[in-house]
C-alpha positions as CSV (number, residue, x, y, z in Angstrom):
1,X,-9.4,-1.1,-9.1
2,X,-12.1,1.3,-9.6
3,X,-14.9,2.4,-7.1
4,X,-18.0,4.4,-8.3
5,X,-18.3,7.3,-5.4
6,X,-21.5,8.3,-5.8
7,X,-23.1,4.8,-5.9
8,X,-21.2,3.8,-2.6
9,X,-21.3,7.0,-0.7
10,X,-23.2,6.3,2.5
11,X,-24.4,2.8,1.7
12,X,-25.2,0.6,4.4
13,X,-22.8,-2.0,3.2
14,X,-19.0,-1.2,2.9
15,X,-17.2,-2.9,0.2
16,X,-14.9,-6.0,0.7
17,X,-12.6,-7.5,-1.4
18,X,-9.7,-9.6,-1.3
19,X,-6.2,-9.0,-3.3
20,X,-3.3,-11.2,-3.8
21,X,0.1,-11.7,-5.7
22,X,-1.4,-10.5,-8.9
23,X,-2.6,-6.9,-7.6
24,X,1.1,-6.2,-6.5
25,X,2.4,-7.3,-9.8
26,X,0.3,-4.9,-11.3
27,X,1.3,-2.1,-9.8
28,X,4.4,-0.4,-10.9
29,X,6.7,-0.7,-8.0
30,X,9.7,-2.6,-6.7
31,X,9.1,-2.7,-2.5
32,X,6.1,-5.2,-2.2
33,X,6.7,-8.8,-3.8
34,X,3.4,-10.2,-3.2
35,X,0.5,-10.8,-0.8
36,X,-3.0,-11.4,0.3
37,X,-5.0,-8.7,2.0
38,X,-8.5,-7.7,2.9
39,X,-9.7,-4.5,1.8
40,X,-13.0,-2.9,2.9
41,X,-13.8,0.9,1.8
42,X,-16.3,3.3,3.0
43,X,-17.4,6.0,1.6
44,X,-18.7,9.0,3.2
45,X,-19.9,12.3,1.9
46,X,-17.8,15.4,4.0
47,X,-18.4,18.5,2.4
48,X,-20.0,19.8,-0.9
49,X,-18.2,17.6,-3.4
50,X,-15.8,16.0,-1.2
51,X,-15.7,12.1,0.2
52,X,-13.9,10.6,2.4
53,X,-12.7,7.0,1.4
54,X,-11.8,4.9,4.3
55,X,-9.7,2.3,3.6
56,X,-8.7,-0.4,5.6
57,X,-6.0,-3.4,4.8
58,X,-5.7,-6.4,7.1
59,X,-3.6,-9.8,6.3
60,X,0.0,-10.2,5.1
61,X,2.6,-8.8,1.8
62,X,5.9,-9.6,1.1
63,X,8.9,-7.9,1.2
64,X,12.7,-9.0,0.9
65,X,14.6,-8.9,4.2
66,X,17.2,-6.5,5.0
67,X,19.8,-8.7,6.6
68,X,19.7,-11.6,3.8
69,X,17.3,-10.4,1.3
70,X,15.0,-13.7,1.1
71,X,11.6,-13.1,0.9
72,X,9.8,-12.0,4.0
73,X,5.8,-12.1,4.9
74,X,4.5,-9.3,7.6
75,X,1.4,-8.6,9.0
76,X,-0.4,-5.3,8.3
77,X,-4.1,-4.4,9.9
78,X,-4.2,-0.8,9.2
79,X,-6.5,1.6,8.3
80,X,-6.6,5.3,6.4
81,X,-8.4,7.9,5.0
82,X,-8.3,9.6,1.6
83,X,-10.1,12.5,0.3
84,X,-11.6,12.5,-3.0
85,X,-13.6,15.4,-4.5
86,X,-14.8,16.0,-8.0
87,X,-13.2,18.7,-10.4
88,X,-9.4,19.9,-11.5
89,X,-6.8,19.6,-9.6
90,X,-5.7,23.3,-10.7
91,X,-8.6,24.7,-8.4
92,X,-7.1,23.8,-4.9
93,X,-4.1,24.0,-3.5
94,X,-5.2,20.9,-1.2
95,X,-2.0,18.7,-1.8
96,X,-4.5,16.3,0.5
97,X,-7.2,16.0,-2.1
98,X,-7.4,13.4,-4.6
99,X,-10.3,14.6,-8.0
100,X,-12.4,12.6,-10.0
101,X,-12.9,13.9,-13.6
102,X,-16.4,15.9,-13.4
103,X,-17.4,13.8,-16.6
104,X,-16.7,10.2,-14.1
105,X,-18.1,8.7,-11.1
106,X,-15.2,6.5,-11.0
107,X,-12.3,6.6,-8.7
108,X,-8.7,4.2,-8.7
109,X,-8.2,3.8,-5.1
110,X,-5.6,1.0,-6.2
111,X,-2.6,3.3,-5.5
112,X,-4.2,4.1,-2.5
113,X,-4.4,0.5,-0.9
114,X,-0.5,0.5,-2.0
115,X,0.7,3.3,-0.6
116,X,-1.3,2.8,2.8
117,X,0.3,-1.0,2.8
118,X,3.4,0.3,1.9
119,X,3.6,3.1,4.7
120,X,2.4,0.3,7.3
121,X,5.6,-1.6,7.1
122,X,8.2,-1.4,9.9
123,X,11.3,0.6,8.9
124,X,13.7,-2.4,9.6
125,X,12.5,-5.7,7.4
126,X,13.7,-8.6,9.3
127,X,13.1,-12.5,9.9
128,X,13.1,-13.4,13.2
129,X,16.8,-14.3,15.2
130,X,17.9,-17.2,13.4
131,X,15.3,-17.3,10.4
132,X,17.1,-15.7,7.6
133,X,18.9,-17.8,4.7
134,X,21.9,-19.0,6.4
135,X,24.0,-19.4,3.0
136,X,23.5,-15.2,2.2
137,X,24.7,-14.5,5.7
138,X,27.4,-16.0,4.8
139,X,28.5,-14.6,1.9
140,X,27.9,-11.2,3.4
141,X,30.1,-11.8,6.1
142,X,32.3,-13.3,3.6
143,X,32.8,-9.8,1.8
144,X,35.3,-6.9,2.7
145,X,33.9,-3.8,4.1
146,X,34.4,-1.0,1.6
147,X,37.3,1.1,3.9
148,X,39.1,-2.1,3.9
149,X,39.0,-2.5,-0.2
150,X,40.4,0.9,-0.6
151,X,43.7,0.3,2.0
């Protein structure tokens, strides 16, 4: 998901896009199942050859539940800022800063909108009282704890 920075720094019109199952598939990771958000990015020029890239993420991913590990759909409307410069990442010591090659005017802020999804999710993962899958609660409460197995 690639953003030219120089073309949308300062314009009058953020970008908007929308992102489903597919985009979470894509992405190399295990925590987020699927989902549809709304993404709008802003791009700002800061300082010299830094921007900052706002993004913000508003609708619903999924993610299995702790208790019985069906899938679960939660709510996210949240918003973040990135900071995106030009050059090598050798010249700074700015863990903060994200570069563009100088030779490229285009950024990948699609780790971005993961991680900022990602980090919006409450720590504990659960369906409602009474809304998980009945059967896997059962089977869990079916099993020996593990001090017991070892007695």
């Amino acid at each position: 998901m690639l953003i030219d920075i120089r073309k949308t720094v300062n314009g009058i019109e953020p970008l908007h896009f929308s992102l489903h199952d597919d985009f979470f598939a894509e992405i190399e990771q295990d925590e987020i199942k699927g989902g549809r958000l709304d993404v709008t990015v802003k791009v700002r020029e800061a300082a010299g050859d830094i921007y900052t890239v706002k993004i913000s993420l508003q609708g619903s991913i999924n993610v299995l539940c702790d208790r019985c590990l069906d899938e679960l759909s939660i709510d996210i409307d949240t918003s973040d800022v990135v900071r995106v410069s030009y050059g090598d990442e050798a010249e700074t010591t700015d863990y903060d800063l994200k570069f563009v090659p100088h030779n490229s005017n285009m950024y990948n802020i699609a780790w971005d909108i993961y991680e900022i999804a990602v980090t919006s999710l409450p720590l504990e993962r659960v369906h409602p009282e009474g809304k998980c899958d009945k059967d896997m609660l059962i089977r869990f409460s079916a099993e020996k704890p593990i001090d017991e197995l070892d007695a």
